[in-house]
LUMLUM-479864 format. One record per residue (C-alpha): residue in three letters; residue number from 1; x, y, z; chain. Coordinates in Angstrom, 2 decimals. Layout:
- aa  i  u  v  w  ch
- ALA  NUM  X  Y  Z  A
...
This chain:
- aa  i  u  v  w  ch
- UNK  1  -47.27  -77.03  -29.24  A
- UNK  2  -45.98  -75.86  -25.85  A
- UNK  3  -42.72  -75.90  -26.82  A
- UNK  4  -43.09  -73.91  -30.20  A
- UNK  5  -45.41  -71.41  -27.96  A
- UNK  6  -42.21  -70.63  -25.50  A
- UNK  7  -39.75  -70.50  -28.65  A
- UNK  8  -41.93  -67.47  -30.50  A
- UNK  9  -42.44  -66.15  -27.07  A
- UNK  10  -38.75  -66.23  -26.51  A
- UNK  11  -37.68  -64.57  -29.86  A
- UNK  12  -40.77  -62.01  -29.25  A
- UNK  13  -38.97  -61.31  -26.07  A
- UNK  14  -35.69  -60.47  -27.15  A
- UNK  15  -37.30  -58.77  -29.93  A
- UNK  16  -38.66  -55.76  -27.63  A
- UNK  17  -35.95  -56.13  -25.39  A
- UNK  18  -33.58  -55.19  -29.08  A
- UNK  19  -35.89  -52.71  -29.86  A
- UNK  20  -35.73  -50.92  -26.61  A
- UNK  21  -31.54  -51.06  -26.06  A
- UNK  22  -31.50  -49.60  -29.69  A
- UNK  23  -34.19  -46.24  -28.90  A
- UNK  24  -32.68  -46.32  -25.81  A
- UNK  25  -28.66  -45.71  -27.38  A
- UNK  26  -30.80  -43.51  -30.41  A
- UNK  27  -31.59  -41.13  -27.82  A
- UNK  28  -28.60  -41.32  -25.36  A
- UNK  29  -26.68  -40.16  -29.06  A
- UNK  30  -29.24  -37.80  -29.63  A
- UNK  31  -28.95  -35.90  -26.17  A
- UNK  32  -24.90  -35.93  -26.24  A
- UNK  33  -25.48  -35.18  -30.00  A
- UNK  34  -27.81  -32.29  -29.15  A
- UNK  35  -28.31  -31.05  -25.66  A
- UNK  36  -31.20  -28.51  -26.81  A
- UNK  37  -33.53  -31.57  -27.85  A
- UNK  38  -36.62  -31.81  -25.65  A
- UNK  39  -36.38  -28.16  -25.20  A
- UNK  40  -39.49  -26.03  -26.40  A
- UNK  41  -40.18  -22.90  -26.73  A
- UNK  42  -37.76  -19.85  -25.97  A
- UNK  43  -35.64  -19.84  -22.95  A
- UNK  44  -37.37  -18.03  -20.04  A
- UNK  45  -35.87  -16.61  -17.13  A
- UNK  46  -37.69  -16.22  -14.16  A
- UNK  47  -34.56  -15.01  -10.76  A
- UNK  48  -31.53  -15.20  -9.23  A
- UNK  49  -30.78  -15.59  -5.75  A
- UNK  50  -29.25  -14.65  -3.43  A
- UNK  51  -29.28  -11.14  -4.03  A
- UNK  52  -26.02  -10.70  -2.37  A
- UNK  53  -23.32  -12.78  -1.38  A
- UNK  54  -19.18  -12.56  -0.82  A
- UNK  55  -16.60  -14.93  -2.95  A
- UNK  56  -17.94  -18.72  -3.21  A
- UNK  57  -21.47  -17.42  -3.25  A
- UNK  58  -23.38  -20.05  -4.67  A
- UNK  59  -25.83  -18.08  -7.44  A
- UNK  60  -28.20  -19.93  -9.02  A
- UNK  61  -30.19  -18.52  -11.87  A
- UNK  62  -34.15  -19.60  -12.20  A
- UNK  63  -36.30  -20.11  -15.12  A
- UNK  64  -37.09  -23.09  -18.28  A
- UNK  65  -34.96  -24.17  -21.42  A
- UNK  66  -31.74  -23.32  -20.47  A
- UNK  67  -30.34  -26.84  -21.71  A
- UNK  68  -27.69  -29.08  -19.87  A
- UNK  69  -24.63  -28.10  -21.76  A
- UNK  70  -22.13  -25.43  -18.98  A
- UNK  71  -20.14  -24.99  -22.16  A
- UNK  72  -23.05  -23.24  -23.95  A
- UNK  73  -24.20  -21.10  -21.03  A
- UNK  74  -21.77  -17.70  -19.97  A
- UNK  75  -23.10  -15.89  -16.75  A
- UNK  76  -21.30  -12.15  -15.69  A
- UNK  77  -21.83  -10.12  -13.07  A
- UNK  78  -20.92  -6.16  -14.55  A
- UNK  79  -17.82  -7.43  -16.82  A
- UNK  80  -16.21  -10.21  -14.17  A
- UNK  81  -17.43  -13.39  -15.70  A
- UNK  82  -18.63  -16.30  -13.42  A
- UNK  83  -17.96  -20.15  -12.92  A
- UNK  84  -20.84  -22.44  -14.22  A
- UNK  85  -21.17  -25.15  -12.49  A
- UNK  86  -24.39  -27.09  -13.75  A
- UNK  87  -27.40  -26.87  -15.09  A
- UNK  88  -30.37  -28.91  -15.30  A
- UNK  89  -32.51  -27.03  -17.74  A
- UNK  90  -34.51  -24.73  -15.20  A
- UNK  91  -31.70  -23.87  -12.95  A
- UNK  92  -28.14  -22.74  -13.73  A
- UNK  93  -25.79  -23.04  -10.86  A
- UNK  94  -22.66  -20.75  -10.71  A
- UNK  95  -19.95  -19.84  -8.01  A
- UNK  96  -19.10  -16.09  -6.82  A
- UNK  97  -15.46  -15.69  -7.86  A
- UNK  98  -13.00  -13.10  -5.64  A
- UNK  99  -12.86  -9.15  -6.62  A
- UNK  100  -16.22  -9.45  -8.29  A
- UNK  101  -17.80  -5.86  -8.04  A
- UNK  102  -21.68  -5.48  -7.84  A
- UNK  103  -23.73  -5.02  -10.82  A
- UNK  104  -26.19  -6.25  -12.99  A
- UNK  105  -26.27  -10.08  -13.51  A
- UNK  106  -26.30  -11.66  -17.20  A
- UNK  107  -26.88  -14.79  -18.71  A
- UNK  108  -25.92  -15.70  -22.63  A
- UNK  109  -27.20  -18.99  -23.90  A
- UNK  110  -25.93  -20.41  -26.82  A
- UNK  111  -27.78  -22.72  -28.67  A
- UNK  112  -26.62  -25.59  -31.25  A
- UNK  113  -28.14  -23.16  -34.18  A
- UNK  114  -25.15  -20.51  -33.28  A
- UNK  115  -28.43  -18.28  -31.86  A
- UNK  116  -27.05  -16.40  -28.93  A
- UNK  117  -29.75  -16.01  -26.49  A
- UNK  118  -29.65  -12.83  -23.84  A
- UNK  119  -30.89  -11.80  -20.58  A
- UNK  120  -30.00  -9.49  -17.68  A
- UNK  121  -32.10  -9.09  -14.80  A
- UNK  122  -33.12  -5.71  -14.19  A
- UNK  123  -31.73  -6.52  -9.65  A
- UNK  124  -28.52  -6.36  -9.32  A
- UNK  125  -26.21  -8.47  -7.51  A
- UNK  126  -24.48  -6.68  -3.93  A
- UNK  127  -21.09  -8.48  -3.57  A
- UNK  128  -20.01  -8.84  -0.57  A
- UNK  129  -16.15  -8.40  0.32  A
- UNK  130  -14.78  -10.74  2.78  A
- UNK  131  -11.54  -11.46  5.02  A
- UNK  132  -10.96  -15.45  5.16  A
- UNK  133  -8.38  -17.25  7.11  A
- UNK  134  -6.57  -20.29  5.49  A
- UNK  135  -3.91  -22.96  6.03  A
- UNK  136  -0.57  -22.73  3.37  A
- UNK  137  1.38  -25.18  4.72  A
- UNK  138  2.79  -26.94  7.94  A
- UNK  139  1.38  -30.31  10.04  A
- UNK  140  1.80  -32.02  13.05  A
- UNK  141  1.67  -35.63  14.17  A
- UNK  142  -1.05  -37.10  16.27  A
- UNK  143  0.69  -35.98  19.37  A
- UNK  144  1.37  -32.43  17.83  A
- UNK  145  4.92  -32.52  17.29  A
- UNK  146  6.66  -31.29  14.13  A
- UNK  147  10.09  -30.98  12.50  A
- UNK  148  12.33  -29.73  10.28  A
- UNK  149  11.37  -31.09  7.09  A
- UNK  150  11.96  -29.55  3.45  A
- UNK  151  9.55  -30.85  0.06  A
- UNK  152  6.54  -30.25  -1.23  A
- UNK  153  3.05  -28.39  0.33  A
- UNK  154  1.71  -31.68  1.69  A
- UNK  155  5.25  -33.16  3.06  A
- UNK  156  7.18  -30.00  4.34  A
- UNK  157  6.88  -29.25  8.47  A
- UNK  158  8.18  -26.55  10.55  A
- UNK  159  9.80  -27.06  14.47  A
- UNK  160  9.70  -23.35  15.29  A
- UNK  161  8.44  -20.36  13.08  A
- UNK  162  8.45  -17.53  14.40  A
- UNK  163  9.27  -14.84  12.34  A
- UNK  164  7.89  -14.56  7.96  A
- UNK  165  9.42  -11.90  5.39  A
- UNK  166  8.05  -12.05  1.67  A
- UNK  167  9.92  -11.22  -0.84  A
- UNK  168  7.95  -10.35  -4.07  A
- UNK  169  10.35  -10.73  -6.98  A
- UNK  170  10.77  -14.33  -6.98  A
- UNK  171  7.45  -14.82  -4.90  A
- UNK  172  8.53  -16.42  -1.65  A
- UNK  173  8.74  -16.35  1.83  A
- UNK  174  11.91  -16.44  4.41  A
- UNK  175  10.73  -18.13  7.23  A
- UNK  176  12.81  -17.91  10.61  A
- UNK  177  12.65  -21.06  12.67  A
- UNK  178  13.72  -19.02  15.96  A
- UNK  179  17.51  -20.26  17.11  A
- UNK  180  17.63  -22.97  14.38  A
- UNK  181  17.35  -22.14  10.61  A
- UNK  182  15.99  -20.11  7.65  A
- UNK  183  13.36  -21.83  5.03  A
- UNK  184  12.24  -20.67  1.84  A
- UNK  185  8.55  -21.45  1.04  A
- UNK  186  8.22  -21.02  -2.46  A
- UNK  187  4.52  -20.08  -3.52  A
- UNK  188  4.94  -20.50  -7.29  A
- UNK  189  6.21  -24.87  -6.94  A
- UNK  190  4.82  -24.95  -3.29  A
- UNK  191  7.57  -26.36  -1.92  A
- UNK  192  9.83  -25.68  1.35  A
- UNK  193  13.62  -26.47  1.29  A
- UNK  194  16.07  -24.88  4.07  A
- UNK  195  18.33  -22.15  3.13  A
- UNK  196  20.70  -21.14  6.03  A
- UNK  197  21.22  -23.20  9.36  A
- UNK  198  22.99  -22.49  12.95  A
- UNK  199  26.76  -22.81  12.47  A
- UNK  200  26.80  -20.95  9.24  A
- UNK  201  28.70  -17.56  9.09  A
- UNK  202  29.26  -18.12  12.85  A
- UNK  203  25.25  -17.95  13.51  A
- UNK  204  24.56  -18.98  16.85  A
- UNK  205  20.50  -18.66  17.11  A
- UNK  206  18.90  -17.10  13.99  A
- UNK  207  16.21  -14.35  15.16  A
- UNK  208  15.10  -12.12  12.15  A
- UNK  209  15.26  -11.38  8.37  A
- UNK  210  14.56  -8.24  6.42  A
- UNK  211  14.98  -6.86  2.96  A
- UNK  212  16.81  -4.71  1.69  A
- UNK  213  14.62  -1.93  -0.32  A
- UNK  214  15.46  -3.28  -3.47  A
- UNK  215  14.83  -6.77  -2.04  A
- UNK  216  18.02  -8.50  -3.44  A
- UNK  217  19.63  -8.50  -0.22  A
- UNK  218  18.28  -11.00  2.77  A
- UNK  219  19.93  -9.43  5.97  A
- UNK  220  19.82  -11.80  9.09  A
- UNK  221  20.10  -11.22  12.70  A
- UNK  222  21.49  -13.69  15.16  A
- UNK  223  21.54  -13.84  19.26  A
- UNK  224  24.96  -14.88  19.33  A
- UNK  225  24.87  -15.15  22.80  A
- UNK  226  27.77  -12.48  23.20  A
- UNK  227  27.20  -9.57  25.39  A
- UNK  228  29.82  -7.73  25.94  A
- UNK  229  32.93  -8.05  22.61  A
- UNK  230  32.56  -7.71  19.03  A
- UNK  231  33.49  -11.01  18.25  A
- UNK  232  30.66  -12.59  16.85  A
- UNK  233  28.91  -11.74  13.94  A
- UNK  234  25.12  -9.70  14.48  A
- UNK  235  23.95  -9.23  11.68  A
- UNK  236  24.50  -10.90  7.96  A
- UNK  237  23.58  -10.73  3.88  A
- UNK  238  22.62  -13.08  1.61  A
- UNK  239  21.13  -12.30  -1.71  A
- UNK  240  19.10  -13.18  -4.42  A
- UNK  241  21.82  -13.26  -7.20  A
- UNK  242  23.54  -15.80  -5.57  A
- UNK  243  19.75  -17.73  -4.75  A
- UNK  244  20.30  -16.94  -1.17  A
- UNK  245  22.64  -20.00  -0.69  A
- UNK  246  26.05  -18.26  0.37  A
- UNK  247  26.04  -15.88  3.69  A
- UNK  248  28.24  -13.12  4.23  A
- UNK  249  29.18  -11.11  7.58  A
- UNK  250  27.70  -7.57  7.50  A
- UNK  251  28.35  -6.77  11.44  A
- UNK  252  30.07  -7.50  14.26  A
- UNK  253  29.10  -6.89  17.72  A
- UNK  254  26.70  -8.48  20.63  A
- UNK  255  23.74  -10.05  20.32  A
- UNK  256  20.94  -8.67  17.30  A
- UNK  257  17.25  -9.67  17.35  A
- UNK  258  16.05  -7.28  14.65  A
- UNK  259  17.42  -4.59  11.86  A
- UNK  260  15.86  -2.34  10.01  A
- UNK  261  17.40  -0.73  6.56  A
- UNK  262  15.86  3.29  5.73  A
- UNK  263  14.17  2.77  2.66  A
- UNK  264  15.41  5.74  1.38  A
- UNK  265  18.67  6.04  2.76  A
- UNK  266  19.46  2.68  3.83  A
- UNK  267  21.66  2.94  6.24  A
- UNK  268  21.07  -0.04  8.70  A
- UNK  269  19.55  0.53  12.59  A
- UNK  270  18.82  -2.39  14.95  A
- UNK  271  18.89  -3.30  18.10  A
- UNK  272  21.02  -5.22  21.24  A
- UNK  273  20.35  -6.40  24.07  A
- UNK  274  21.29  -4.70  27.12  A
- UNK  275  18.61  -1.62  28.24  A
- UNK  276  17.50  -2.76  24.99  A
- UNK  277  20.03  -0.38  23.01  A
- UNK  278  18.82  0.86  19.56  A
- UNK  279  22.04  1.47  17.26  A
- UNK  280  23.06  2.84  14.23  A
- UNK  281  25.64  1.06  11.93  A
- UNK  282  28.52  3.19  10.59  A
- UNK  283  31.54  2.93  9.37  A
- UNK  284  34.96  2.50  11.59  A
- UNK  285  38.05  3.26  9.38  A
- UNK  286  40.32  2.53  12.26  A
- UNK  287  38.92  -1.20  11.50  A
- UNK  288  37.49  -0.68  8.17  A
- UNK  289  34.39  -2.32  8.32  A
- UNK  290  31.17  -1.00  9.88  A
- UNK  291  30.66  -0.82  13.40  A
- UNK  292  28.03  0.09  16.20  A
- UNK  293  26.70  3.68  17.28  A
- UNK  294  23.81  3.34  19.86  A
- UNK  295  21.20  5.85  19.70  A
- UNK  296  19.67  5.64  23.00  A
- UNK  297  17.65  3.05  25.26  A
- UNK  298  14.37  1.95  25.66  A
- UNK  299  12.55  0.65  28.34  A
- UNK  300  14.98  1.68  31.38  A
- UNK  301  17.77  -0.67  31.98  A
- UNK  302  15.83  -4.14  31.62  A
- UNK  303  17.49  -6.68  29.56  A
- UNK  304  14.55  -7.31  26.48  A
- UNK  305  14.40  -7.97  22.80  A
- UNK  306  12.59  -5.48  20.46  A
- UNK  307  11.76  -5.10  16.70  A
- UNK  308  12.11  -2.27  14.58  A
- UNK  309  10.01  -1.49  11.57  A
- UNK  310  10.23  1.55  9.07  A
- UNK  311  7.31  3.19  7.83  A
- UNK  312  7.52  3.32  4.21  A
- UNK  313  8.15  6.62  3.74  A
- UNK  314  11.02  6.48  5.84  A
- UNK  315  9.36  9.34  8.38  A
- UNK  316  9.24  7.38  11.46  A
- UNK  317  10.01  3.36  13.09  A
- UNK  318  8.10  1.77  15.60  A
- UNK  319  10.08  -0.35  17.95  A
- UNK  320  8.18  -3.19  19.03  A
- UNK  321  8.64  -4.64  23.07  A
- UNK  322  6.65  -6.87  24.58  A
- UNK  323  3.20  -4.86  25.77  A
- UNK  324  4.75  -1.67  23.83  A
- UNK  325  5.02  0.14  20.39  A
- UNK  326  7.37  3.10  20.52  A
- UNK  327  7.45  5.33  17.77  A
- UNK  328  10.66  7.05  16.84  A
- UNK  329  11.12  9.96  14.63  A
- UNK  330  13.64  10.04  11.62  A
- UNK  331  16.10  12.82  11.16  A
- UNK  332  16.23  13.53  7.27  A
- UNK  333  18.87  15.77  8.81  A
- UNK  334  21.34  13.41  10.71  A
- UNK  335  19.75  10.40  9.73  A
- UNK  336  19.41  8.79  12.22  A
- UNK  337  16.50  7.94  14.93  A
- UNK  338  15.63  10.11  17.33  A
- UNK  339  14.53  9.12  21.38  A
- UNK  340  10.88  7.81  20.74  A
- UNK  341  7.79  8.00  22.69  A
- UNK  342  4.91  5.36  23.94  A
- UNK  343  2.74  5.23  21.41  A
- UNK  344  0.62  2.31  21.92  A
- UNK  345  0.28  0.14  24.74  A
- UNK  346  2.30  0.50  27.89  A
- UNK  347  5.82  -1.39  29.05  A
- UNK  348  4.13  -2.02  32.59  A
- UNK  349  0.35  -2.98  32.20  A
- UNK  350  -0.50  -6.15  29.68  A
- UNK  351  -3.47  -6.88  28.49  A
- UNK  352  -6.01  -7.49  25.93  A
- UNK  353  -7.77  -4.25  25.39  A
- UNK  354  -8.69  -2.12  21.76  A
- UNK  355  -8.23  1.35  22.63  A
- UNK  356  -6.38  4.74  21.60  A
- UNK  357  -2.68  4.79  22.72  A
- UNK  358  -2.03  4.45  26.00  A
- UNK  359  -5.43  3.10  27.14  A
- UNK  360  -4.91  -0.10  24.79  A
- UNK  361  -3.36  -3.00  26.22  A
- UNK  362  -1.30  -5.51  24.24  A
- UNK  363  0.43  -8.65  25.62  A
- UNK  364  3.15  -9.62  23.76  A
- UNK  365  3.42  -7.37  20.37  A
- UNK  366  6.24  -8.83  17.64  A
- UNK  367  6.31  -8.65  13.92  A
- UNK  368  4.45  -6.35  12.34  A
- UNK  369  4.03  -4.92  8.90  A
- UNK  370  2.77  -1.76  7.00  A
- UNK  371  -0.32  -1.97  5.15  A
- UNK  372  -2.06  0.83  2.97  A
- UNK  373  -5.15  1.46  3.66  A
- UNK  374  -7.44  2.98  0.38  A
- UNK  375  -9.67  4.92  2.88  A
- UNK  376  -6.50  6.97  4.46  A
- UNK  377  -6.39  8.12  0.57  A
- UNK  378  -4.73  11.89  0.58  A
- UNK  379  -4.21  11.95  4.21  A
- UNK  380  -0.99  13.00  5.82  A
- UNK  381  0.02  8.67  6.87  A
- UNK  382  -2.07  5.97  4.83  A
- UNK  383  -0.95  3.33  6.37  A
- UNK  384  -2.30  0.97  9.20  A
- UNK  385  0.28  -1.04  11.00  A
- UNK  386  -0.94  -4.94  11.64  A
- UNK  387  0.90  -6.84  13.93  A
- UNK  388  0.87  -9.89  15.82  A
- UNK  389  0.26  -10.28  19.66  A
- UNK  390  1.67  -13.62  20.62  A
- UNK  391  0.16  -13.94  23.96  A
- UNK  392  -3.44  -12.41  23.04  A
- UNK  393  -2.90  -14.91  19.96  A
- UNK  394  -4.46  -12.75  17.33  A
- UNK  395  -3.26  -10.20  14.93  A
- UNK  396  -3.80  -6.38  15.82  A
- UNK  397  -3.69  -3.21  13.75  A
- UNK  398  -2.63  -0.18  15.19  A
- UNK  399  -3.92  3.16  12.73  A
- UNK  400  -1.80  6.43  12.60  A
- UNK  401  -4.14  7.51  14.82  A
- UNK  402  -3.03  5.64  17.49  A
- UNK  403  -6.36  2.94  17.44  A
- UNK  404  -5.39  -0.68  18.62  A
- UNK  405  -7.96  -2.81  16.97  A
- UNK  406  -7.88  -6.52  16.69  A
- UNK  407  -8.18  -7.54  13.14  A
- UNK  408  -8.27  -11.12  13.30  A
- UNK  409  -8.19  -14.70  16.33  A
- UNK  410  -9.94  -15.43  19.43  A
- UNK  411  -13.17  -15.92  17.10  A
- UNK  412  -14.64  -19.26  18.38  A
- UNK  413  -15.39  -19.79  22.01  A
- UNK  414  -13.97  -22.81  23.59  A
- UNK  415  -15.20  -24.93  26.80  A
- UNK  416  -11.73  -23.91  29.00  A
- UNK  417  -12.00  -20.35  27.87  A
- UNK  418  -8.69  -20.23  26.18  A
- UNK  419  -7.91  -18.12  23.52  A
- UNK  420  -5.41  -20.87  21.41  A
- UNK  421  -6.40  -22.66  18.64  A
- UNK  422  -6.22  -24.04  15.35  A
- UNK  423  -9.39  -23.02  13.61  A
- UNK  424  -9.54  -21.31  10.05  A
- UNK  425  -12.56  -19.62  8.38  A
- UNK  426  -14.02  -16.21  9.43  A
- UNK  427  -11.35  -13.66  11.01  A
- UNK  428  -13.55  -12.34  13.99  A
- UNK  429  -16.19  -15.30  14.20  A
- UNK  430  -14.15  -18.44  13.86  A
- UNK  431  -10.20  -18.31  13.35  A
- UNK  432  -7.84  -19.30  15.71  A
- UNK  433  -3.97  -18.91  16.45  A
- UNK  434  -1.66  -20.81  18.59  A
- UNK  435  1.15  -18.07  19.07  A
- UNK  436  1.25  -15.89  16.28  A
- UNK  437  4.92  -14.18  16.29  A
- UNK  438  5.56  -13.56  12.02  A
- UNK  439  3.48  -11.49  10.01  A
- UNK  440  4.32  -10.62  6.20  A
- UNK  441  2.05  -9.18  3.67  A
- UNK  442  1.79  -9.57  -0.55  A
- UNK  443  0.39  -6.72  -1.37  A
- UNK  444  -0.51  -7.58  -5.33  A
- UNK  445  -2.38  -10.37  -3.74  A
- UNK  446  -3.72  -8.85  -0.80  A
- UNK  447  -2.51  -12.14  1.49  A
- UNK  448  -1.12  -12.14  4.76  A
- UNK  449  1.10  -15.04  5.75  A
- UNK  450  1.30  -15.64  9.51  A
- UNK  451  3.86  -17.78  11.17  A
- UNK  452  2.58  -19.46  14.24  A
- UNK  453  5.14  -21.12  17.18  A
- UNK  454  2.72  -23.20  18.22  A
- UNK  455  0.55  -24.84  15.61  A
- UNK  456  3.74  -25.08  13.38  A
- UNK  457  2.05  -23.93  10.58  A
- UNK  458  2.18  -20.82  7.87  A
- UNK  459  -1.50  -19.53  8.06  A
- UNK  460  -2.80  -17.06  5.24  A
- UNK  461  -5.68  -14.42  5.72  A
- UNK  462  -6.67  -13.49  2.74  A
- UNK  463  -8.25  -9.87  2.24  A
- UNK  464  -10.17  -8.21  -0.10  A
């Protein structure tokens, strides 16, 4: 009797246990069959919060019957449409994309039927632009030393940038590792290979590259530790038709740390070395190739390096030294540079001080680049000049008014009190920069790449 009791009792069992694994797969085919089911009643939406909020936002939208599926469900903000990320029936969760513009926020729901279901809230969402800075690429080892080393994003190092040009055609940057080489970091494959190394076309120690207006021509500057005869080659070319593989001599004479083609006229300026001599290249036809006119001197007689940039229109160049930025006049006339004056800074007191002209202090100023700047719109020079103060390590701008700012480093304290760092995030409140010397900026992107001695790395700030 017992033993016919446990054997009913045992098929009974396995019975309910049957019956429940087969309602239990009836409805797990029913919900991936039909994400609506369970839902009743019209969907109702209740909020959205935050209010306001700057790219990766997190917006989540309030209310009942929404349904589980983030294929069915679109949110906008105006006309820029929005990353779902979940939903769990009485709360959709989306992500703030970058450029989104304020405006009213919509949700459209559509269910299995093909029913299209509508709502915008009558609030509308304030976005928030923001300035963000970001690692591209570069590493250290544990005891923070670096190398040379081409291949991908998460492979490639750097021993010594110090100096970034991007060139927007092929989408890429030239990357100076001072006395040593020239790497290409290409942003479309993310990868890093070495273009041009010490010993080729006579280089002795690689300082600079610019473009040419057009930007198919890569012109290079070397120290070639010559000071006195033009033996050794200054400058060089290299361009994109030929994938910036072969170098060719463009000038003779002593040392070069920067050049600067007019972007109109392009006839070449740069600089040497002793009284820190700003010259003019011209042509010689005693010996038929180009040859060195200096302009005048900066600086009195010390022996310095300096960097010359060209507004875009051509008008005017600041030359960059040390705790200076000159700015020199163009001649439409001669063509050619005129004596400049202090503009920013001054060549005897350093510092760390945002000011107007004189009254600013800047420690070690190098690259720099033009920016335009919307709110200059229809006045006589739109565009702000960021640059990079090694020394203060942070990134400055400098306004056609004369205004030293500092746009972005130095944001988190630290227990000694130094400035250096390696810290990304917020420009003002957290980033950090361990000798900033390259700056370089995409402007269909609205990215600056920085170039940093010290951390080894190729930083980004991204702007909006």
């Amino acid at each position: 009797m017992m033993k016919k009791y446990k054997k009913h009792f045992m098929h009974l069992s396995l019975a309910v246990i049957f019956g429940l694994l087969f309602n239990s797969c009836k409805e797990k085919e029913g919900a991936s069959e039909d994400p609506d089911k369970g839902i009743s009643g019209k969907a109702v939406f209740t909020d959205f919060a935050p209010k306001k909020g700057a790219v990766r936002t997190r917006l989540y939208i309030q209310g009942s019957n929404f349904g589980s599926d983030v294929n069915k469900i679109k949110v906008f903000i105006g006309e820029q449409e929005l990353k779902v990320v979940g939903s769990n029936g009485s709360q959709i969760y989306c992500m703030i994309p970058r450029y989104t513009s304020s405006g009213k926020v919509k949700v459209v729901i559509t269910r299995n039927s093909g029913e299209a279901v509508e709502h915008v809230f009558p609030d509308e969402f304030q976005y928030a632009k923001s300035t963000a800075v970001g690692t591209l690429v570069g590493n250290v080892d544990e005891n923070g030393n670096s190398s040379i080393i081409d291949g991908n994003f998460d492979e490639a190092r750097f021993a010594y940038p110090a100096y970034i040009t991007y060139e927007p055609e092929s989408n890429a940057l030239f990357v100076t590792e001072l006395d040593r080489a020239v790497r290409r970091v290409d942003l479309q494959t993310k990868t890093v290979s070495t273009l041009i190394t010490n010993g080729q076309a006579g280089f002795t120690k690689m300082q600079t590259t610019t473009l040419s207006a057009n930007t198919d021509t890569l012109f290079l500057t070397d120290d070639n530790q010559n000071l006195t005869a033009r033996t050794k080659v200054a400058i060089a070319y290299s361009l994109r038709s030929e994938n910036y593989r072969r170098v060719h001599p463009y000038l003779y004479d002593p040392a070069a740390y920067s050049c600067a083609p007019h972007p109109i006229h392009n006839n070449m300026f740069y600089n040497g070395y002793a009284g820190i001599a700003i010259k003019k290249a011209i042509f010689d036809p005693f010996l038929n190739e180009l040859g060195p006119k200096e302009l005048f001197k900066i600086g009195g007689n010390t022996n310095s390096s300096s960097l010359i940039f060209f507004h875009p229109t051509g008008n005017y160049a600041y030359i960059v030294s040390y705790g200076c930025i000159y700015k020199s006049v163009y001649d439409w006339t001669t063509r050619e540079l005129q004596p400049p004056i202090i503009f920013a800074g001054s060549p005897t007191a350093k510092g760390d001080v945002d000011a107007i002209g004189t009254s600013a202090r800047i420690e070690r100023a190098y690259q720099g680049v033009f920016v335009k700047n919307p709110d200059y719109a229809g006045q006589a020079d739109e565009y702000d000049f960021y640059f990079c103060d090694q020394y203060n390590q942070s990134i400055r701008t400098l306004a056609p008014t004369a205004v030293v700012s500092t746009f972005a480093g130095k944001g988190s304290p630290t227990p000694d009190g130094s400035k250096s760092g390696y810290i990304d995030g917020d420009p003002r409140k957290e980033a950090r920069f361990a000798d900033p010397t390259g700056i370089a900026y995409d402007e269909e992107r609205k990215i600056f790449y920085i170039a940093e001695r010290n951390n080894k790395r190729i930083r980004t700030i991204s702007i909006e």
